[in-house]
C-alpha positions as CSV (number, residue, x, y, z in Angstrom):
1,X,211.2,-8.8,-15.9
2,X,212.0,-5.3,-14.9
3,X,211.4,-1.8,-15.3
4,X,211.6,1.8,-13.9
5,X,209.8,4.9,-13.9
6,X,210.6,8.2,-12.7
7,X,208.3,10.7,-12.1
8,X,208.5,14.6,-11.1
9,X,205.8,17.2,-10.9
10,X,207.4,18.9,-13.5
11,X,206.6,16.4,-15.6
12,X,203.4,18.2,-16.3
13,X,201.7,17.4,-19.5
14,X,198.7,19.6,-18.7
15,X,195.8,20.1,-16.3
16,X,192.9,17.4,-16.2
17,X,189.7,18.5,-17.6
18,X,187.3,16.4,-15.6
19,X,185.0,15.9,-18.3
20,X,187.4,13.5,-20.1
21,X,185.4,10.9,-17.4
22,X,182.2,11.5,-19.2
23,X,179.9,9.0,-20.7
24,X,176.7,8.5,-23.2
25,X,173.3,7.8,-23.2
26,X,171.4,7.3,-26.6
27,X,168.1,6.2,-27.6
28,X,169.5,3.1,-28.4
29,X,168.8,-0.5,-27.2
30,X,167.8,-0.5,-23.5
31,X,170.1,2.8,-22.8
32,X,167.4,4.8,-21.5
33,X,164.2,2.3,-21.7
34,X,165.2,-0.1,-19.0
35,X,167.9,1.2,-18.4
36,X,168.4,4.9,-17.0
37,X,164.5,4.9,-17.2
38,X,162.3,2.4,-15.6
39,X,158.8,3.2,-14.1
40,X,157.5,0.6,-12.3
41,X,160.9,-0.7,-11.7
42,X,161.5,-1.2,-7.6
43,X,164.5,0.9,-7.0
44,X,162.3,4.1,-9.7
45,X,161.6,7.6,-8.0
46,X,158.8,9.5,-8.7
47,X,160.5,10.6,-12.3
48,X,160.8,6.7,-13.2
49,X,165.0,7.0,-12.8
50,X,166.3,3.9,-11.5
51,X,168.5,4.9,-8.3
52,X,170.1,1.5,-8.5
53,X,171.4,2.7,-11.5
54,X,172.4,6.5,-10.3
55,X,174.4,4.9,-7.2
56,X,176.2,3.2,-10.3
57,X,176.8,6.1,-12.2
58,X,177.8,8.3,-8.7
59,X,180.6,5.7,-8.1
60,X,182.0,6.4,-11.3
61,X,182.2,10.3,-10.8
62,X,180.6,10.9,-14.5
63,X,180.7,14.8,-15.0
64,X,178.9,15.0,-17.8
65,X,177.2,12.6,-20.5
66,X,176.4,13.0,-23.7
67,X,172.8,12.8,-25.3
68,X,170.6,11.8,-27.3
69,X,172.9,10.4,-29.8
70,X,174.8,9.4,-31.7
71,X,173.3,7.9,-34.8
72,X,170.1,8.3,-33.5
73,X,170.3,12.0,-33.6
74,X,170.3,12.6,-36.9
75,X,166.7,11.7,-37.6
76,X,165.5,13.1,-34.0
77,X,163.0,15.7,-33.8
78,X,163.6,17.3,-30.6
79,X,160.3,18.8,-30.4
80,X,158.6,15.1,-30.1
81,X,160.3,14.5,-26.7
82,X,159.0,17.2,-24.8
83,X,155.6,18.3,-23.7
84,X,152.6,16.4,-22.2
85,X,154.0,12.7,-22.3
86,X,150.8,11.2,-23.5
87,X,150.5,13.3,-26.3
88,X,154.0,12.6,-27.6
89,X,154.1,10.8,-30.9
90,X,156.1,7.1,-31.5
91,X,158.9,7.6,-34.2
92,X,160.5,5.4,-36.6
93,X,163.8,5.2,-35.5
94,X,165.9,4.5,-38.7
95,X,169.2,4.8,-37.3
96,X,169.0,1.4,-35.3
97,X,165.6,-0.1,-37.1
98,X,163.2,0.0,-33.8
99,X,160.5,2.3,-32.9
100,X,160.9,5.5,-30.5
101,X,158.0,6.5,-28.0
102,X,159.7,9.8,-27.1
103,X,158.4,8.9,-23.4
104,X,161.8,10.2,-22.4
105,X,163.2,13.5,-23.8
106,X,165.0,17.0,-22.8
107,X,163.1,17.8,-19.8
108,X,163.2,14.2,-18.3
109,X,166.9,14.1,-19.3
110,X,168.1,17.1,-17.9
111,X,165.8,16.2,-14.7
112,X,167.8,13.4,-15.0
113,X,171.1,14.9,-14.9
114,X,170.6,17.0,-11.9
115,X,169.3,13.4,-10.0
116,X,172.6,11.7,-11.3
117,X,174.6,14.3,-10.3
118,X,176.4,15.0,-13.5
119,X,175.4,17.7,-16.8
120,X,174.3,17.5,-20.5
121,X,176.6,17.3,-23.8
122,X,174.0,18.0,-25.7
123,X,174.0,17.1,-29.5
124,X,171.9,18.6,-32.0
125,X,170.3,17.3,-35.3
126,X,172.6,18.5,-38.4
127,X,171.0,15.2,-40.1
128,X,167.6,15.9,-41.2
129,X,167.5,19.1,-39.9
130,X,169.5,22.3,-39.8
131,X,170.9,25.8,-38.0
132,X,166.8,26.8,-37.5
133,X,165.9,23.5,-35.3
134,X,169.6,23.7,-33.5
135,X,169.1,27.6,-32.3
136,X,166.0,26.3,-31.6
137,X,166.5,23.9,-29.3
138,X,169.2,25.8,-27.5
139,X,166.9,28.4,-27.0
140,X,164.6,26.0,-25.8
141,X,167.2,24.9,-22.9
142,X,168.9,27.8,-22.1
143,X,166.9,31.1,-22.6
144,X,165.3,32.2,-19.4
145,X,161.8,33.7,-20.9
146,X,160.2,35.8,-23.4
147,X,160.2,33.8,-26.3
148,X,159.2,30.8,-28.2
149,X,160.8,28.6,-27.3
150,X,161.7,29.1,-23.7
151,X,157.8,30.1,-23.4
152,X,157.5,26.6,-24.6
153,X,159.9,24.9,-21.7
154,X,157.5,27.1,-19.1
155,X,154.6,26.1,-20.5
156,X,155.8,22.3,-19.7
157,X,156.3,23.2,-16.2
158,X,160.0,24.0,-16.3
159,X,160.5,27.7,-15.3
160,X,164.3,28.4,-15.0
161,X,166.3,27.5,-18.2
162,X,168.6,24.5,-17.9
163,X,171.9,26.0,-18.8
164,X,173.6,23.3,-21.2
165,X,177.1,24.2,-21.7
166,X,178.0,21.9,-24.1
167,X,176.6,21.0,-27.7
168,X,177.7,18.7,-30.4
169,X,177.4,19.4,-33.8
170,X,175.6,16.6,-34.8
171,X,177.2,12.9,-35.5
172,X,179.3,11.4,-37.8
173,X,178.6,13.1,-40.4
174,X,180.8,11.4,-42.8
175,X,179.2,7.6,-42.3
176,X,177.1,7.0,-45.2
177,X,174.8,5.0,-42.8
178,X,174.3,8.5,-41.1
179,X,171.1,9.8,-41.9
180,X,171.2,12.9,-43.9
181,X,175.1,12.4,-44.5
182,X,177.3,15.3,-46.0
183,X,180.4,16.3,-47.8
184,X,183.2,18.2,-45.9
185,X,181.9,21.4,-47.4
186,X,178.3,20.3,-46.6
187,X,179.1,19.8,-43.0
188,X,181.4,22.6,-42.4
189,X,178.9,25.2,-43.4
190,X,176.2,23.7,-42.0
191,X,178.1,23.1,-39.0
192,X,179.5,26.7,-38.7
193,X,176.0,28.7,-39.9
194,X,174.5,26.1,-36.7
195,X,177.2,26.9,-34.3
196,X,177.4,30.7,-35.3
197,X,173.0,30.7,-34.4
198,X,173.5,28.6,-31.9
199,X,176.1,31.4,-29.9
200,X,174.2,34.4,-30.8
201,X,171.6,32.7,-28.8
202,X,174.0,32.0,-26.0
203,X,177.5,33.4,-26.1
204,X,178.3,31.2,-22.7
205,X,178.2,27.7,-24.8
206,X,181.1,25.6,-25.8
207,X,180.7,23.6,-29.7
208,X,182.2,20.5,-30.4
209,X,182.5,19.8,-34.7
210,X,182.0,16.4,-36.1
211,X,185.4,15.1,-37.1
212,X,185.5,11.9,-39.5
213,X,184.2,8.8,-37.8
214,X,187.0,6.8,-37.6
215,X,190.2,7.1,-38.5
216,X,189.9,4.0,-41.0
217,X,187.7,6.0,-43.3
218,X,189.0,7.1,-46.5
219,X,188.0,11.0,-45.3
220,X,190.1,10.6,-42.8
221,X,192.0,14.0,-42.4
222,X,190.7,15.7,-45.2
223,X,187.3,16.1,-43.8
224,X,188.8,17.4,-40.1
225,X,190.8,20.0,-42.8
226,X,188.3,21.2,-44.5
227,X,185.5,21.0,-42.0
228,X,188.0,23.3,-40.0
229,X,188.8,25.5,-41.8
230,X,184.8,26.3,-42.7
231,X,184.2,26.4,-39.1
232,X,187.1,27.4,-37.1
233,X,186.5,30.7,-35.7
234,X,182.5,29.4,-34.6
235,X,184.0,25.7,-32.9
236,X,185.6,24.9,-29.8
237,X,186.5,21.2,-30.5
238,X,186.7,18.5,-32.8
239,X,185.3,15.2,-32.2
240,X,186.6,12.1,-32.5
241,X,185.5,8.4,-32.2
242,X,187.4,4.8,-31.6
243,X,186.5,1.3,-30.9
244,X,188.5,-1.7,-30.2
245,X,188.0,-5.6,-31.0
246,X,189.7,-8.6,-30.3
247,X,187.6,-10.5,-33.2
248,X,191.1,-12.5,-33.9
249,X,191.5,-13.8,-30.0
250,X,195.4,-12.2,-30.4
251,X,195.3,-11.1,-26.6
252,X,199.4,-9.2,-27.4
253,X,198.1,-7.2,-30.1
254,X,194.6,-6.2,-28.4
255,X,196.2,-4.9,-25.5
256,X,198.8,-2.7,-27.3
257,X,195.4,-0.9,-29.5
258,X,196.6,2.5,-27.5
259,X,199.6,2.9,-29.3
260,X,197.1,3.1,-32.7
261,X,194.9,5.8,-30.3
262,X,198.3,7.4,-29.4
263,X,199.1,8.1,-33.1
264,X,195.0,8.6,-34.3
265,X,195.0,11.4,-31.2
266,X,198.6,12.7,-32.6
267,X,197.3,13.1,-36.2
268,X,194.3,15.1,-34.8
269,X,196.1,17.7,-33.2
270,X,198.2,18.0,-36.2
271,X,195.4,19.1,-38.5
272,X,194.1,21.1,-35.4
273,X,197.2,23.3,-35.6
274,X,197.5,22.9,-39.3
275,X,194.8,25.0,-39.6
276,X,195.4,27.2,-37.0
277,X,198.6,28.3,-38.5
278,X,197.0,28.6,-41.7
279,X,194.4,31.0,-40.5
280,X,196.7,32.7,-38.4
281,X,194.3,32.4,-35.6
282,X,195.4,32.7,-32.1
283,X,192.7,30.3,-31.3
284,X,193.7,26.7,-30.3
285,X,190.8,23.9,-30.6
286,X,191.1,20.9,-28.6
287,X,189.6,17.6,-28.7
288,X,186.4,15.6,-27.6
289,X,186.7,11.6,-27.7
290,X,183.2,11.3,-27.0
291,X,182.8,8.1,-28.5
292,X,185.5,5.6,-26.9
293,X,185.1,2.0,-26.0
294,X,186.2,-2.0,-26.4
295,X,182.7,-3.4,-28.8
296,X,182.1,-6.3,-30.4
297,X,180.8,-9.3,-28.2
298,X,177.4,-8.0,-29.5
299,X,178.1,-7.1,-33.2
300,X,175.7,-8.8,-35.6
301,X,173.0,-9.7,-32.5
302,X,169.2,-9.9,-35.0
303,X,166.8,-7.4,-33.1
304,X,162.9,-7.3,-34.1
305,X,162.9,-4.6,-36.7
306,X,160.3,-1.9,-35.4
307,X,160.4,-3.0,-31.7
308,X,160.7,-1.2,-28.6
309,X,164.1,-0.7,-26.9
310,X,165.4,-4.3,-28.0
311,X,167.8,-5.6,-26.0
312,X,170.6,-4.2,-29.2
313,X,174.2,-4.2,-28.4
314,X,174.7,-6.0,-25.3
315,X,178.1,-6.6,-24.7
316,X,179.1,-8.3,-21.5
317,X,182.8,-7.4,-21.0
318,X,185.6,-9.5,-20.2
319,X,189.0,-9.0,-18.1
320,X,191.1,-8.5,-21.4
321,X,188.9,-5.7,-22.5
322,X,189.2,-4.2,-19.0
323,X,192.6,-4.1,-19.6
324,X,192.4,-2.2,-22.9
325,X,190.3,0.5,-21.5
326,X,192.5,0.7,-19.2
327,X,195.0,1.3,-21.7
328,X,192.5,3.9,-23.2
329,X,192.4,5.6,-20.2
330,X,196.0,6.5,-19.6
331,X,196.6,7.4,-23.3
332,X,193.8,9.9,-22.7
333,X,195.2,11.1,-19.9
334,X,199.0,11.5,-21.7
335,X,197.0,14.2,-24.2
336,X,195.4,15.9,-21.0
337,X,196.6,18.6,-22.5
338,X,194.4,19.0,-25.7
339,X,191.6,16.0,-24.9
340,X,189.8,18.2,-22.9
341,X,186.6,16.0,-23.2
342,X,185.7,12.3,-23.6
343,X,182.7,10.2,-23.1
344,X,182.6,5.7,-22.7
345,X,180.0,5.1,-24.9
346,X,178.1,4.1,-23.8
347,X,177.0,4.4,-19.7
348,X,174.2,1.4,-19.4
349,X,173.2,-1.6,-21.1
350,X,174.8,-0.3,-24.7
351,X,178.5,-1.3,-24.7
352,X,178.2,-0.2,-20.9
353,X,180.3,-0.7,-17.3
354,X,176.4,-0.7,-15.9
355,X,174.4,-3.7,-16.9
356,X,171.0,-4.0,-15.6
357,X,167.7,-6.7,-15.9
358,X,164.7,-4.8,-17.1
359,X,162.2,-5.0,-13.7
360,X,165.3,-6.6,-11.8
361,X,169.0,-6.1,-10.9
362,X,172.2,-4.4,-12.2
363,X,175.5,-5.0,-12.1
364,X,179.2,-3.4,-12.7
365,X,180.8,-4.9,-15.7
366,X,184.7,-5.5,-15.4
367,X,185.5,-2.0,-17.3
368,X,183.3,-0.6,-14.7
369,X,186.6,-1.2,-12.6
370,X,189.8,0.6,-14.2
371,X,187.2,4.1,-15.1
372,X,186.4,4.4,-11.3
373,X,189.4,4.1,-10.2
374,X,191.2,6.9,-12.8
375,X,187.8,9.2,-12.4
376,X,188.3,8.9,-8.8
377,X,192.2,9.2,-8.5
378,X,193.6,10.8,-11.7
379,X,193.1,14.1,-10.9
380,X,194.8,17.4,-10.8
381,X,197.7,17.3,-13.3
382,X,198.6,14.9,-16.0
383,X,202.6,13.7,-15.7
384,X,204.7,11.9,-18.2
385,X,206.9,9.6,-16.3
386,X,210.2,8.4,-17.2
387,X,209.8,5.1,-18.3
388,X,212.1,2.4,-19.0
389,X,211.1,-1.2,-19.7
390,X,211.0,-4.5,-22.5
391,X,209.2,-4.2,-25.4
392,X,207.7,-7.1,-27.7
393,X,206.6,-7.4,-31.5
394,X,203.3,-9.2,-32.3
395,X,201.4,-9.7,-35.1
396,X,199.8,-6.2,-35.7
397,X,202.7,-4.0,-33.5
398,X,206.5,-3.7,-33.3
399,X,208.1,-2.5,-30.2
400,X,204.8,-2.2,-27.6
401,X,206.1,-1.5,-23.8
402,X,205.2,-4.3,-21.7
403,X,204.4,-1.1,-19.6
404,X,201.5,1.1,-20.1
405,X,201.5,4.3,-17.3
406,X,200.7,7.9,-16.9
407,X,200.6,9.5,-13.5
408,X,198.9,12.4,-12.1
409,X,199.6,15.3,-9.3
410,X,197.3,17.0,-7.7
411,X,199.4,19.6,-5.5
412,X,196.2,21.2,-3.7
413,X,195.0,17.5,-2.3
414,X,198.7,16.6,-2.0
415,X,198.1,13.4,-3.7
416,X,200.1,11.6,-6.5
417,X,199.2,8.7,-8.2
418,X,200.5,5.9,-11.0
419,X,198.4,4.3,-13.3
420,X,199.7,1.0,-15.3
421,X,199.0,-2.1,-17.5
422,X,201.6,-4.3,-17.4
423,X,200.8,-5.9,-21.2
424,X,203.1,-9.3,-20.4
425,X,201.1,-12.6,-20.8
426,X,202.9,-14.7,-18.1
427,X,205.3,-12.8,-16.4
428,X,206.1,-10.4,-13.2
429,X,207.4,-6.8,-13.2
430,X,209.6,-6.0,-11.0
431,X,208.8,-1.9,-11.1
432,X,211.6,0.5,-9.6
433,X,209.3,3.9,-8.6
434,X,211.2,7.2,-8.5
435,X,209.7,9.9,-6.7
436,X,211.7,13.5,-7.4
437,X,210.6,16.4,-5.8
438,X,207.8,15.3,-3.8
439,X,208.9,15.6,-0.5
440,X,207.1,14.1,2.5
441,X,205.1,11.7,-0.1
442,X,204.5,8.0,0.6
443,X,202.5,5.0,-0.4
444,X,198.7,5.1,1.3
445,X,197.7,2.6,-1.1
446,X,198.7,-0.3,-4.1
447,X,195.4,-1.8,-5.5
448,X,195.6,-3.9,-8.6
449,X,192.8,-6.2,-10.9
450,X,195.4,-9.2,-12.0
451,X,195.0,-13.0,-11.6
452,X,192.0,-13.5,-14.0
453,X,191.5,-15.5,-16.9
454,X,191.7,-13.3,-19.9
455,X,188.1,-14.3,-20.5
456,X,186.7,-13.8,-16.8
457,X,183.0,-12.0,-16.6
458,X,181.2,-10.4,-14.4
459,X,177.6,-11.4,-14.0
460,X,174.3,-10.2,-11.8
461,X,175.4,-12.9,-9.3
462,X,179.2,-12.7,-8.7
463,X,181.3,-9.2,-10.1
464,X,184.5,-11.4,-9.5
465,X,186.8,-9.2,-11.9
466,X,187.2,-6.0,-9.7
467,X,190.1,-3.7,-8.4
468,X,191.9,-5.2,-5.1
469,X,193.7,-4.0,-2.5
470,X,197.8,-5.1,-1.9
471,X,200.4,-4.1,0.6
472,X,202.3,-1.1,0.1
473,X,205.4,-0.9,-1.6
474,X,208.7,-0.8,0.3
475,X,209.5,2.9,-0.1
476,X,212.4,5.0,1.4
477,X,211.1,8.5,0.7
478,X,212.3,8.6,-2.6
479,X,212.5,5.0,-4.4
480,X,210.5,2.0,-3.8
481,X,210.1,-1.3,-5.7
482,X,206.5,-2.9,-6.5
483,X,205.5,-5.9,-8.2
484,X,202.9,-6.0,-11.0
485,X,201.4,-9.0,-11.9
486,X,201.3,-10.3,-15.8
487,X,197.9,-8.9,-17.2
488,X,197.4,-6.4,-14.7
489,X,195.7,-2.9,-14.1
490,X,197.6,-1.4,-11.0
491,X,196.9,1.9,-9.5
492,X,200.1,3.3,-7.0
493,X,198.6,6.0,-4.6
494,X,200.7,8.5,-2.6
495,X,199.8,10.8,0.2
496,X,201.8,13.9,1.9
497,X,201.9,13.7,5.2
């Protein structure tokens, strides 16, 4: 099989945002409990954070990560999770049926942010709660003295304020399982009197609005309408959420699940500027996929009701799903210019690259692999390439490119990279590369994860699906010719000399 792709820096979709590499920690399973947060634990500092686990997450370049939740958030009292720790009170969690200890909250979160090396997406309670607890806790995080609130974070031994940028508007609000679920009109107001608060208390932050859950709900649409157009002028983006299965074991149609993203992401920006137009604003929103992921190994898993971070939606990944976030990835990356923010959910133990054993060892899962290697090497600007190639039908999809690619410039390290899935089953693609406009450019390096069985996992003993190094294409300055294995996630790196 063959194919081609051209590529020029003025292919420019838009500049990368590096927070569309972020990632999410909930109380949730063994997220944080085991997880992030394990005292006693050999590799704990002082704080109880597990360093195994922050070498992890440094690897992966995560700029931000969103917290606490998810569903858990909308029954969180913030207030229970900060202050003396042994004077915290356990919650009934009824998002996810266990019980909470609040031994970990803000203060130890945002400690452990500035440990990890990445900062808080902070989500507030619009749930159970309202605009009071939300200015609240922003207050609480960001106001330097002089008040309640930030008299309380001094008072529990944290002087200067943290300075979170970024705060969600609650979650999901449209999921009847959501605790304290609402109507558009509900949530818009809500979320637009709580944003409004929220920036008279700090005029620096950014807001991200709930859209609808998923785009299979039957408020699809209509809720990001009218939830916009109660909030726009008090929001900076609209959320959105998406998660992939292979429950059928139809390998063809699983891999081509980004043309369905490619179309959900389309419709998004459609309403975005629907209502822009209709407001006459000269405000643009853009969009936050901070809930993204392949999940469903673990769906259905029994956990103790009213236990203690249960070991609750364990997936251990496989190649194939690999491959589909890798997918994910580069249709992210061709809407670099309005997905401004996204965030794997989630970043250990919970549908996570970072699996670890509670007292014991961690390892990278296989979609550890293709997130790396974009966070690391996708940078600078987003390019459309050129792209000619086969398609096939299968049984949920018509015309899917055996290739999947996006590319990225970035002129100030003078680097240019490729990023592609080639989607055939069993056989080679013979890939033509041309290079216009990048003079003194060549190859420094062609690494590839191909030659697994579909179903390969990684494990605590052996991470045998990983990225691997090849030669470097034959290149003449301008054109060069690569191979790219069936089922393969290959990433084509060029330097200037």
């Amino acid at each position: 099989m063959k194919a081609k792709i051209t590529l020029a820096p003025e292919f420019k979709i838009g500049e990368i945002d590096r927070r569309i590499y972020g990632s999410f920690i909930e109380h949730l399973g063994r997220a944080v409990y085991g997880g992030i947060y394990e005292p006693g634990h050999p590799t704990a500092d002082e704080d109880g954070f597990r360093r195994d686990v922050i070498d992890m997450i440094n690897e992966l370049n995560v700029p931000i990560v969103r917290y606490p939740g998810g569903n858990f958030v909308s029954g969180y009292n913030w207030e229970d999770g900060v202050g003396p720790v042994d004077k915290r009170p356990p919650r009934l969690d009824l998002a996810w049926g266990v019980t909470e200890p609040n031994k970990f909250g803000t203060d130890e979160f945002m400690k452990w942010c500035k440990k990890a090396g990445t900062s808080p997406m902070m989500a507030v309670n619009l749930g159970t709660r309202g605009p009071d607890e939300a200015r609240a806790l922003v207050e609480y995080c960001n106001h330097k003295s002089g008040s309640k609130y930030a008299d309380m974070r001094i008072a529990n031994g944290y002087k200067e304020p943290w300075g979170v940028k970024l705060w969600c508007l609650g979650n999901e609000m449209d999921g009847p399982w959501q605790m304290g679920a609402k109507t558009a009109q509900e949530y818009g107001r809500t979320a637009n009197e709580a944003a409004k608060l929220m920036k008279w208390v700090d005029g620096s932050i950014e807001t991200v609005l709930c859209g609808s859950s998923s785009r299979y709900m039957n408020t699809f649409g209509d809720w990001e309408q009218k939830t916009l157009e109660l909030a726009y002028d008090n929001v900076d983006y609209v959320s959105l959420h998406q998660y992939y299965d292979n429950r059928k074991g139809d390998t063809a149609s699983f891999l081509a699940k980004s043309l369905e993203l490619d179309e959900f992401i389309y419709s998004v920006i459609c309403i975005c500027d629907f209502v822009k137009a209709k407001k006459r604003s000269k405000k643009k929103i853009n969009l936050s996929f901070d809930e993204w992921n392949v999940w469903y190994h673990s769906n259905g898993a029994p956990v103790e009701r009213w236990s203690t971070a249960p070991n609750q939606l364990e997936d251990i990944y496989n190649f194939e799903d690999a491959l589909v976030v890798a997918c994910m990835l580069i249709t992210l990356m061709r809407h670099a210019d309005r997905v401004k923010i996204a965030c794997l959910a989630q970043l250990v133990n919970v549908i996570a690259p970072i699996f670890t054993k509670t007292g014991g060892g961690a390892f990278r899962q296989t979609i550890f692999y293709p997130f790396k290697e974009m966070s690391m090497h996708c940078t600078g600007s987003a390019l459309k390439p050129i792209i000619v190639c086969d398609k096939y039908d299968c049984s949920d999809y018509t015309d899917v490119p055996y290739l999947e690619a996006v590319a990225s410039y970035d002129e100030e390290k003078g680097e240019a990279a490729i990023f592609c899935v080639n989607r055939s089953l069993d056989e080679n693609m013979e890939l033509d590369i041309s290079l216009l406009d990048f003079e003194g450019y060549s190859p420094c390096a062609f690494e590839s994860m191909d030659g697994y069985n579909v179903l390969d996992e990684n494990t605590f003993d052996n991470e045998k699906v990983r990225m691997h190094s090849n030669s470097l294409p034959v290149f003449d300055g301008k054109n060069g010719k690569v191979n790219l294995k069936p089922l393969s996630f290959n990433v084509i790196r060029f330097k200037k000399a």
